[in-house]
C-alpha positions as CSV (number, residue, x, y, z in Angstrom):
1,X,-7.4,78.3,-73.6
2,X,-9.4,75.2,-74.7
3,X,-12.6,74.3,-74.4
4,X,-13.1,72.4,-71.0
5,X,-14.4,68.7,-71.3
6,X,-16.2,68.7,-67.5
7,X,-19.5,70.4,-67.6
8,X,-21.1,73.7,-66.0
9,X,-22.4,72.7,-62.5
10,X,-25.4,74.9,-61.3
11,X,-27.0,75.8,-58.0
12,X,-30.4,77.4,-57.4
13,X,-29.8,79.6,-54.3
14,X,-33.4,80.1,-53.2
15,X,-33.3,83.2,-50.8
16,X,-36.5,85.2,-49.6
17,X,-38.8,86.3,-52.6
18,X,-36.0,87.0,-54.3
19,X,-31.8,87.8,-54.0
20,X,-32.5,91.7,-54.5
21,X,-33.8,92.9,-51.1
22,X,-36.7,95.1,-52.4
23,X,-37.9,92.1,-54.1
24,X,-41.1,91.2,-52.0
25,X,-42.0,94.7,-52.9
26,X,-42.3,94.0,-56.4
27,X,-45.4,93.1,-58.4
28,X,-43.8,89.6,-59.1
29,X,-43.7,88.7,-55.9
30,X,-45.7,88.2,-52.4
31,X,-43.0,88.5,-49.1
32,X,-45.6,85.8,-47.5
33,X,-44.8,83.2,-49.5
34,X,-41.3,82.5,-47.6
35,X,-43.3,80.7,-45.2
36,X,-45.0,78.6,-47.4
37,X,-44.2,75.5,-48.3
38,X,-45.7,75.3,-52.0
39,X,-43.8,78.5,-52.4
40,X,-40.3,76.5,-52.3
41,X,-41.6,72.9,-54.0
42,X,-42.7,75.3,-57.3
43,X,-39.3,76.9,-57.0
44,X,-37.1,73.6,-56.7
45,X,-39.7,72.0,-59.8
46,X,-38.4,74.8,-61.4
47,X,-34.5,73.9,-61.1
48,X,-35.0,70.7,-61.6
49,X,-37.0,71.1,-64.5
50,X,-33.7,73.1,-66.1
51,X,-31.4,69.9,-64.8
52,X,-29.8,72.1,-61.7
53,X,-27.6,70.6,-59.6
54,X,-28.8,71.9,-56.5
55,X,-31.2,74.0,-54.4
56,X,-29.3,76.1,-52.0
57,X,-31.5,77.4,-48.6
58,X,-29.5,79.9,-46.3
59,X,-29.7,79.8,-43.0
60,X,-30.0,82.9,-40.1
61,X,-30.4,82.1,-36.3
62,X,-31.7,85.9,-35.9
63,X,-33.9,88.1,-37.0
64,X,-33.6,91.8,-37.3
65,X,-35.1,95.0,-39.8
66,X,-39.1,93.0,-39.8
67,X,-40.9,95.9,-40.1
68,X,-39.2,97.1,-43.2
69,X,-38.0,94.3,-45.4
70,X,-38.8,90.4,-45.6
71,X,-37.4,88.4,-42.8
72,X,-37.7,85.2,-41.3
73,X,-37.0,81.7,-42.1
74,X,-38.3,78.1,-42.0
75,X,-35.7,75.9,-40.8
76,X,-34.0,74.6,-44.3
77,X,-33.5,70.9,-43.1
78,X,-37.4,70.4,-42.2
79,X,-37.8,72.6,-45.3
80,X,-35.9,70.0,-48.0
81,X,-37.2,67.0,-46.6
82,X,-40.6,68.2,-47.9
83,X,-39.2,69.2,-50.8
84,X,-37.4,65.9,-51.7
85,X,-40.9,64.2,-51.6
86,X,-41.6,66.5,-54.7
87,X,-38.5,66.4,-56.6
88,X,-36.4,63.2,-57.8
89,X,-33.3,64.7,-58.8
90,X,-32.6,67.9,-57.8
91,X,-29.6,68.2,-55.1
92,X,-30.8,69.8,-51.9
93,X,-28.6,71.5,-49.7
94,X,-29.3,73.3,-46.6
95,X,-27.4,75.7,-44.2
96,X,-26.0,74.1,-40.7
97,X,-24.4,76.7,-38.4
98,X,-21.6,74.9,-36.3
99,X,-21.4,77.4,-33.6
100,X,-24.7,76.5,-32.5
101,X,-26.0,73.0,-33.2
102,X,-24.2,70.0,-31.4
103,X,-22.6,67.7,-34.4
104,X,-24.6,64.1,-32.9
105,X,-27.9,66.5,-33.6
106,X,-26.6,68.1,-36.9
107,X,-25.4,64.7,-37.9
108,X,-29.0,62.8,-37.5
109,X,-30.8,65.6,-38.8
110,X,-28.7,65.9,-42.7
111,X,-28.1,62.0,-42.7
112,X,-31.9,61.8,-42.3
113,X,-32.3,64.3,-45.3
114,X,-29.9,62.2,-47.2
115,X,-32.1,59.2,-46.8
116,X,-35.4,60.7,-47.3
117,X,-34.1,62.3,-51.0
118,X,-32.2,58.9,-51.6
119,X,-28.8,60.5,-51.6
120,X,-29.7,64.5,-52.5
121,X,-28.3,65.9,-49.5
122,X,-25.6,68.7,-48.8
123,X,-24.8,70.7,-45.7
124,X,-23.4,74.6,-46.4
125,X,-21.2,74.8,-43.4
126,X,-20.6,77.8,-41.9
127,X,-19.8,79.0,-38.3
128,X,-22.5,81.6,-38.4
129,X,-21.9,85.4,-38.5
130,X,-23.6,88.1,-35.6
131,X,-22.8,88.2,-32.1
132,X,-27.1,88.5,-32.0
133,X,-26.9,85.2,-33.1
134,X,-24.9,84.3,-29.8
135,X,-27.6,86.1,-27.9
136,X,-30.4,84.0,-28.8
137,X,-28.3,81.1,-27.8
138,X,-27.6,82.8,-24.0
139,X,-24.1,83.8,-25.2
140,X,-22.9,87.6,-25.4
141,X,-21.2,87.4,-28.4
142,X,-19.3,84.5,-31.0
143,X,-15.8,83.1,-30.3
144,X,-12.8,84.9,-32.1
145,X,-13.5,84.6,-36.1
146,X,-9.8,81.8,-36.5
147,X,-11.4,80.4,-33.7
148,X,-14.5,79.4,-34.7
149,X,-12.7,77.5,-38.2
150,X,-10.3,75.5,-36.1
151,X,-13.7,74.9,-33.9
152,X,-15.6,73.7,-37.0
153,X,-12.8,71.5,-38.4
154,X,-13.4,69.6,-35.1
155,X,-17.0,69.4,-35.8
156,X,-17.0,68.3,-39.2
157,X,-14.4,65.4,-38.1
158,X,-16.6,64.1,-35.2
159,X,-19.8,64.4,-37.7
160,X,-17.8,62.3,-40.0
161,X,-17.0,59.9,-37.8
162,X,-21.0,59.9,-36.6
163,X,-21.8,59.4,-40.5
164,X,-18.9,56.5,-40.0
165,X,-20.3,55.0,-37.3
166,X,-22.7,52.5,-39.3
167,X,-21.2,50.2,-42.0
168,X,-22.5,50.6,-45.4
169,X,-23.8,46.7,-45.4
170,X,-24.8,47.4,-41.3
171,X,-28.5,46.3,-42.3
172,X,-29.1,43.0,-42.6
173,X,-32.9,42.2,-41.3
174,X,-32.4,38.3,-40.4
175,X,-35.7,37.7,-39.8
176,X,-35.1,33.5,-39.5
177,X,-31.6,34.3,-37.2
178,X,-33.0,37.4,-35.1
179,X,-30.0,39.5,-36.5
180,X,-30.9,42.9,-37.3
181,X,-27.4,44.7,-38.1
182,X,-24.2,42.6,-38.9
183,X,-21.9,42.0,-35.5
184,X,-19.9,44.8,-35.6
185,X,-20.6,46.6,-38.4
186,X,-22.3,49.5,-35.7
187,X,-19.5,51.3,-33.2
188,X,-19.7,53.1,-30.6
189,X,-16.6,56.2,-31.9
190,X,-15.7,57.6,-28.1
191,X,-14.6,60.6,-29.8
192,X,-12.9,62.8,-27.8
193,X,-11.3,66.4,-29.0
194,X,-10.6,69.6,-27.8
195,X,-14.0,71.3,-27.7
196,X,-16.2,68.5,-29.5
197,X,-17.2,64.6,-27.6
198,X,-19.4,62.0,-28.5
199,X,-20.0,58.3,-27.6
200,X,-21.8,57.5,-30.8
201,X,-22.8,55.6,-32.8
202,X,-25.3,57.7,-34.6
203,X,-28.8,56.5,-34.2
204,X,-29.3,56.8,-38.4
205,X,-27.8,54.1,-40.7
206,X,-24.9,56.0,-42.7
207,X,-26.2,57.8,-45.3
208,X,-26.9,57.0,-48.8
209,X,-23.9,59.4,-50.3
210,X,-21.5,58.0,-47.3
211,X,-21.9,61.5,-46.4
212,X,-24.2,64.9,-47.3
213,X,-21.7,66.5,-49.4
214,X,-20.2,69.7,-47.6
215,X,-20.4,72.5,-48.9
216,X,-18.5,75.8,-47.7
217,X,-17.8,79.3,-48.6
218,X,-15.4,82.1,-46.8
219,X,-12.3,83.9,-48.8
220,X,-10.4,84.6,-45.7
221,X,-7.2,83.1,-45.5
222,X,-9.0,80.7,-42.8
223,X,-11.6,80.3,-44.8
224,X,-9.4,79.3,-48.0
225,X,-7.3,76.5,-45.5
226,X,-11.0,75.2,-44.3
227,X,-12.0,74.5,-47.5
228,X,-9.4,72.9,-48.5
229,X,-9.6,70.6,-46.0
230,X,-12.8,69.9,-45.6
231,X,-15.3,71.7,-48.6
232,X,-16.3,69.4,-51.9
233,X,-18.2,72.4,-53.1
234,X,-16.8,76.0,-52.2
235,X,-19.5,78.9,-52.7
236,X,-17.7,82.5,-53.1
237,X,-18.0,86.1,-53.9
238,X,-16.4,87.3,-57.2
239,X,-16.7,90.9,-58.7
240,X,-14.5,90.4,-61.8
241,X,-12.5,87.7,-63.8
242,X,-9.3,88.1,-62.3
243,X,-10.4,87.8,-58.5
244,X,-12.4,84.8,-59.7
245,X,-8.9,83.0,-61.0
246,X,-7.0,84.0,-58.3
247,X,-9.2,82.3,-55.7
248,X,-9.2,79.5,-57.8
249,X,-6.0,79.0,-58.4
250,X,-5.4,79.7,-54.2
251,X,-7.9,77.2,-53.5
252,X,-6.4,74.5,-55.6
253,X,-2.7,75.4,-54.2
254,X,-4.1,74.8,-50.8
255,X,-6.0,71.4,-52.1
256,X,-2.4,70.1,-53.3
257,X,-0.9,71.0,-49.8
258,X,-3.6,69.0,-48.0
259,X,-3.1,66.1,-50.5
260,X,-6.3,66.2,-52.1
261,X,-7.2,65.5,-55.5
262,X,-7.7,68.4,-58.3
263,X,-11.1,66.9,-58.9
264,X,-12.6,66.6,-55.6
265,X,-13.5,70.2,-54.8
266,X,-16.1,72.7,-57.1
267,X,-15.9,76.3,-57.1
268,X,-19.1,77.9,-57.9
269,X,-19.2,82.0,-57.6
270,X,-22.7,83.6,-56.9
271,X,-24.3,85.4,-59.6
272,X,-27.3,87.3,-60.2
273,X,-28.9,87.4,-63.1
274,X,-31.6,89.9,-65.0
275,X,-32.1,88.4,-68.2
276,X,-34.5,89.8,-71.1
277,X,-34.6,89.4,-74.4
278,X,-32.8,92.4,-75.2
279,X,-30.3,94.5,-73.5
280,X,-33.0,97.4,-73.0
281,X,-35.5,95.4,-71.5
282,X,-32.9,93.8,-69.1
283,X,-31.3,96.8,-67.8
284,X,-35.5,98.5,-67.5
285,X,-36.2,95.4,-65.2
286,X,-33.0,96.2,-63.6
287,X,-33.5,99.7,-62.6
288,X,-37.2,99.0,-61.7
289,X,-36.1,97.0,-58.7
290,X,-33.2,99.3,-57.9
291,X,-35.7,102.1,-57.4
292,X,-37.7,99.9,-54.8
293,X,-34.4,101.1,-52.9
294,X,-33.9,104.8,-51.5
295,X,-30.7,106.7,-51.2
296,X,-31.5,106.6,-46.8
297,X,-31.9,102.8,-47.3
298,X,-28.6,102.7,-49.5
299,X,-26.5,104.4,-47.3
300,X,-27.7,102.8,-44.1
301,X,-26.8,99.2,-45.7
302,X,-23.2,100.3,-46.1
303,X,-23.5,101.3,-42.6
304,X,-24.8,98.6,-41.2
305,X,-22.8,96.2,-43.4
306,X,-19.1,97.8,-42.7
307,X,-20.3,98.9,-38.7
308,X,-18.9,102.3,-40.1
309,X,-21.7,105.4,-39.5
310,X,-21.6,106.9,-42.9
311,X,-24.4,109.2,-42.7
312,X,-22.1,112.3,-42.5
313,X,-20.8,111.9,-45.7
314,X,-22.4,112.9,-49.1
315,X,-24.6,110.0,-50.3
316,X,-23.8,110.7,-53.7
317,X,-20.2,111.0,-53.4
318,X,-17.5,108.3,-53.1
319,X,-16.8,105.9,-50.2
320,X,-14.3,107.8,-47.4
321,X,-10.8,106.8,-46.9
322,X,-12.0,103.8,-44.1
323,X,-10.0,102.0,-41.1
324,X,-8.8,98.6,-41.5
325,X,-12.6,97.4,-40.9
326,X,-12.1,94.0,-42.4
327,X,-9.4,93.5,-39.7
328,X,-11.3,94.7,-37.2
329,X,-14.6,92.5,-37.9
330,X,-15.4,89.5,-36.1
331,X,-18.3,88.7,-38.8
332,X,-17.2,88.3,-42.8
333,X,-14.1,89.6,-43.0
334,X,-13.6,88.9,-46.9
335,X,-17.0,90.1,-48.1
336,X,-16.2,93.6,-45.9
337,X,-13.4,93.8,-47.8
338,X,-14.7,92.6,-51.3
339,X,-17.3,95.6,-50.7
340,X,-14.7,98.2,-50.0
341,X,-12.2,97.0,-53.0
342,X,-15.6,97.0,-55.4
343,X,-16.3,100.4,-54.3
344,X,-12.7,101.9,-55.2
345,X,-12.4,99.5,-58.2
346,X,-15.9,100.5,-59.9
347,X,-15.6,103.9,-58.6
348,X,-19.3,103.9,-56.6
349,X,-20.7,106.3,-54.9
350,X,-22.0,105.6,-51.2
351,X,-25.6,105.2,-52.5
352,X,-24.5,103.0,-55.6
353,X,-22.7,101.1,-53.2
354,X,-25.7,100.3,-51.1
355,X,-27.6,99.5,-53.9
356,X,-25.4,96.9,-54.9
357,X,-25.3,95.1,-51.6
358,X,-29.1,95.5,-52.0
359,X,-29.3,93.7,-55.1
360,X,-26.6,90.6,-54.2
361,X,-24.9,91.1,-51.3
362,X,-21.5,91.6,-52.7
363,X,-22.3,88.3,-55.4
364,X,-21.7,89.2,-58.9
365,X,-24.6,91.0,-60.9
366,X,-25.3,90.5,-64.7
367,X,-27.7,92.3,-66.6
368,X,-28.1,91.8,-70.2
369,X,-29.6,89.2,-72.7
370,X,-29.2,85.5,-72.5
371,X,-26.2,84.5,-75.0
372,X,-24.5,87.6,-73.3
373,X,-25.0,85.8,-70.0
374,X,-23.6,82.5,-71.5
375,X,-20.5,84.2,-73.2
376,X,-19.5,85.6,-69.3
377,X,-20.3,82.0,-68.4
378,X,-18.0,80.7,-71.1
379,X,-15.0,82.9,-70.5
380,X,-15.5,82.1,-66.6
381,X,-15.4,78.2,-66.7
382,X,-12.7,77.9,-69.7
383,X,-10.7,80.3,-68.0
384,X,-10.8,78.3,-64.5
385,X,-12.3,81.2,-62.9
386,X,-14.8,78.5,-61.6
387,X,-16.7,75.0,-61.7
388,X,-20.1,76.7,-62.3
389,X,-22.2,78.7,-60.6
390,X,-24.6,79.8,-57.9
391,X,-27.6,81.3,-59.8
392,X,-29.1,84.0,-57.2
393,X,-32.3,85.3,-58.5
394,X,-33.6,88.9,-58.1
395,X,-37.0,87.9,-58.0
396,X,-38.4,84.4,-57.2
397,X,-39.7,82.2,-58.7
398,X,-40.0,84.6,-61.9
399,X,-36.6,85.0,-62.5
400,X,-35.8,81.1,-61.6
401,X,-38.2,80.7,-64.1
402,X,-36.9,83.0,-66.8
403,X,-33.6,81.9,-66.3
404,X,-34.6,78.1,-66.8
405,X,-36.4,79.0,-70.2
406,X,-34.0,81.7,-71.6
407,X,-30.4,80.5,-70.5
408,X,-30.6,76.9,-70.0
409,X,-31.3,76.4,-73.4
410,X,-28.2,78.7,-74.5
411,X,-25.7,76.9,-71.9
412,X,-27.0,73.5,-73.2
413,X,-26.9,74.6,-77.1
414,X,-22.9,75.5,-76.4
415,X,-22.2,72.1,-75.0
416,X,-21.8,73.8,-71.0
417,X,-24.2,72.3,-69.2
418,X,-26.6,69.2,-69.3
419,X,-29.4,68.3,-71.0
420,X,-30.5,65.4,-68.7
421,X,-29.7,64.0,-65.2
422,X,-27.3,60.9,-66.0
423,X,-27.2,59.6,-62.3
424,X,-29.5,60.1,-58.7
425,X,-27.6,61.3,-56.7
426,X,-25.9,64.8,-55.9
427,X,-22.5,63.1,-56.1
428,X,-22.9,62.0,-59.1
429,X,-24.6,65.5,-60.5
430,X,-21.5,67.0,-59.3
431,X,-18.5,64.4,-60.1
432,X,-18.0,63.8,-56.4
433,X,-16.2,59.9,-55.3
434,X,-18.9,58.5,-53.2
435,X,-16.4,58.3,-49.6
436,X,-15.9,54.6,-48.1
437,X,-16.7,54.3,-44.3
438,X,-12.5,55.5,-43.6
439,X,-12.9,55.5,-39.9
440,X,-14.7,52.3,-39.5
441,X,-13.0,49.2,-37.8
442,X,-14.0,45.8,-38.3
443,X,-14.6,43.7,-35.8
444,X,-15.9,46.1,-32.7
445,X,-19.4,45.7,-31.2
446,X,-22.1,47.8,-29.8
């Protein structure tokens, strides 16, 4: 297959101290500084400094296992907005749960982000994931998992109108004539759905991009409908070439269905990478961290992760014949079962299991040297096994920076990825059409 004439888009998924689990534990890195501020403006310098795309910060309404691993978070949103006063360029996209913000408040709050960076800002929608996260919210426990997507397509639509709600040219200032917005160009939307309302307007002027771009993830069959309808950038979990094109190729099936263009959507698989300068050193840096990680630990990840007690069986042997648990779950159903399939596939035990959800969480890891990294990269993109990729780093900001000194360089040598920012915004970093106002109509007033 042909060299591709699009280039490699790239994320910087900024997670904890770094993607592996153990990493706070290692010499490279201090689990404090997730609560610092400085911490993340030296790590989004750092992508944009190798021309990323986009900084990626998760989101979890919960917190659990604080005594014995890094936890906690600073709410993303408040986060980026300090971090677009640092950075010029760099796309900033933070993590909005639908299940528990109301759209009017999630609306302000990205369209404001959107304004602050000039037009850097994307929301990672998702309809969160643990019935604990219901519990902090006075709930028992989440709505069905279909549920929630045919919830969250309501909620995007009414944040889209929100977004809608201003003209582009709303703003006018007339000082002399007293006219502050052009008559009519602000509405009041009336929205009314099945679990979602809103007067409106929005009390923000529409944002610089038209809208944040949305950004989704999810394999499920749900999940694979929802992005087609509604995702310009789709983040995933791939273990191997030939999952990674068939969830291309099912996304972009799906995109025809809805009527959407082949262009307006970007897949971009997770990846974690420990790069050295040689094969040796990598897979040394590799096994350093992995033995931050004991076989108890390993084994009680799978546990937790699959809500399968696995402590009776051997930790060194292979994964037991399992219930449908993917079926069963309420949470991730296609990263249970991407987990379970990896396990058979690659032939893990229980322990190496758990030390691969350790290390990524079920994202795919690489270990080697940096043109070995690019030729996977290569093969990937050409192949349409993706757009680009999510770059998770196993420690932060060490391996950010390692990875913006050893592999940019490679990816930029083979004509992948870019060597400068040619536009300002994120839409434009990405290829995405700028949306016009579609819901507005002319002529109403306030």
């Amino acid at each position: 297959m042909g060299k591709r004439q699009d280039k490699l888009r790239l994320g910087a998924f900024i997670y904890y101290s770094g993607h592996h689990s153990a990493s706070w534990r290692h010499p490279l890195a201090n689990g404090k500084d997730i609560f610092s501020v400085d911490y993340y403006i030296k790590a989004a310098q750092i992508a944009e400094r190798g021309k990323f795309d986009m900084m990626f910060l998760a989101d979890y309404l919960y917190l659990a296992g604080v005594e014995h691993t890094a936890a906690g978070m600073l709410d993303p949103v408040t986060l980026l907005s300090a971090i677009a006063t640092h950075t010029s360029k760099l796309g900033l996209t933070a993590t909005g749960s639908t299940t528990y913000n109301e759209p009017f408040h999630l609306a302000r709050r990205y369209a404001t982000l959107d304004h602050i960076s000039n037009g850097r800002a994307a929301w990672n929608i998702v309809t969160s994931q643990h019935d604990i996260e219901a519990q902090n919210f006075g709930r028992q426990q989440h709505p069905e998992h279909g549920l929630r997507y045919q919830m969250a397509e309501e909620y995007v639509d009414l944040t889209r109108e929100l977004w809608d709600s201003w003209h582009d040219d709303a703003l006018v200032n007339d000082k002399e004539n007293s006219i502050f917005t052009q008559p009519g160009a602000v509405r009041e939307i009336h929205y009314e759905g099945q679990w979602y309302s809103s007067r409106g307007p929005l009390n923000v002027p529409r944002p610089p991009q038209g809208y944040p771009v949305l950004v989704v993830a999810g394999a499920s069959k749900a999940g694979i409908d929802f992005a087609a309808k509604t995702g310009e950038v789709v983040f995933t979990a791939q273990q191997s070439l030939e999952g990674a094109k068939a969830f291309y190729q099912a996304i972009h099936e799906q995109l025809e269905k809805e009527g959407r263009h082949k262009d307006s959507i970007k897949i971009m698989p997770g990846i974690s990478p420990v790069l050295a300068s040689t094969e040796e050193e990598a897979w040394a840096k590799y096994e350093e961290l992995n033995a931050l990680v004991s076989e108890e630990d390993a084994v009680a990840a799978v546990s937790h992760f699959l809500k399968y007690d696995l402590s009776a069986y051997p930790a060194n042997g292979p994964l037991p014949e399992l219930p449908d648990l993917a079926g069963a779950s309420n949470a991730m159903k296609s990263r249970i079962q991407l987990f379970i399939d990896t396990a058979h596939a690659e032939k893990l035990t229980i322990v190496e299991l758990g030390r691969k959800m350790h290390g990524a969480r079920g994202h795919l890891e690489f270990v080697g040297t940096p043109e070995q990294f690019a030729d996977l990269v290569e093969q990937w993109f050409n192949e349409y096994a993706c757009d680009g990729f999510n770059i998770m780093p196993p420690i932060l900001p060490a391996d950010l920076e390692t990875f913006v000194e050893l592999a940019i360089p490679v990816l930029q040598e083979r004509g992948l990825f870019r060597k400068e920012y040619e536009g300002t915004t994120l839409r434009e970093h990405l290829g995405l059409e700028r949306p016009a106002p579609a819901h507005f109509k002319k002529g109403q007033v306030v």
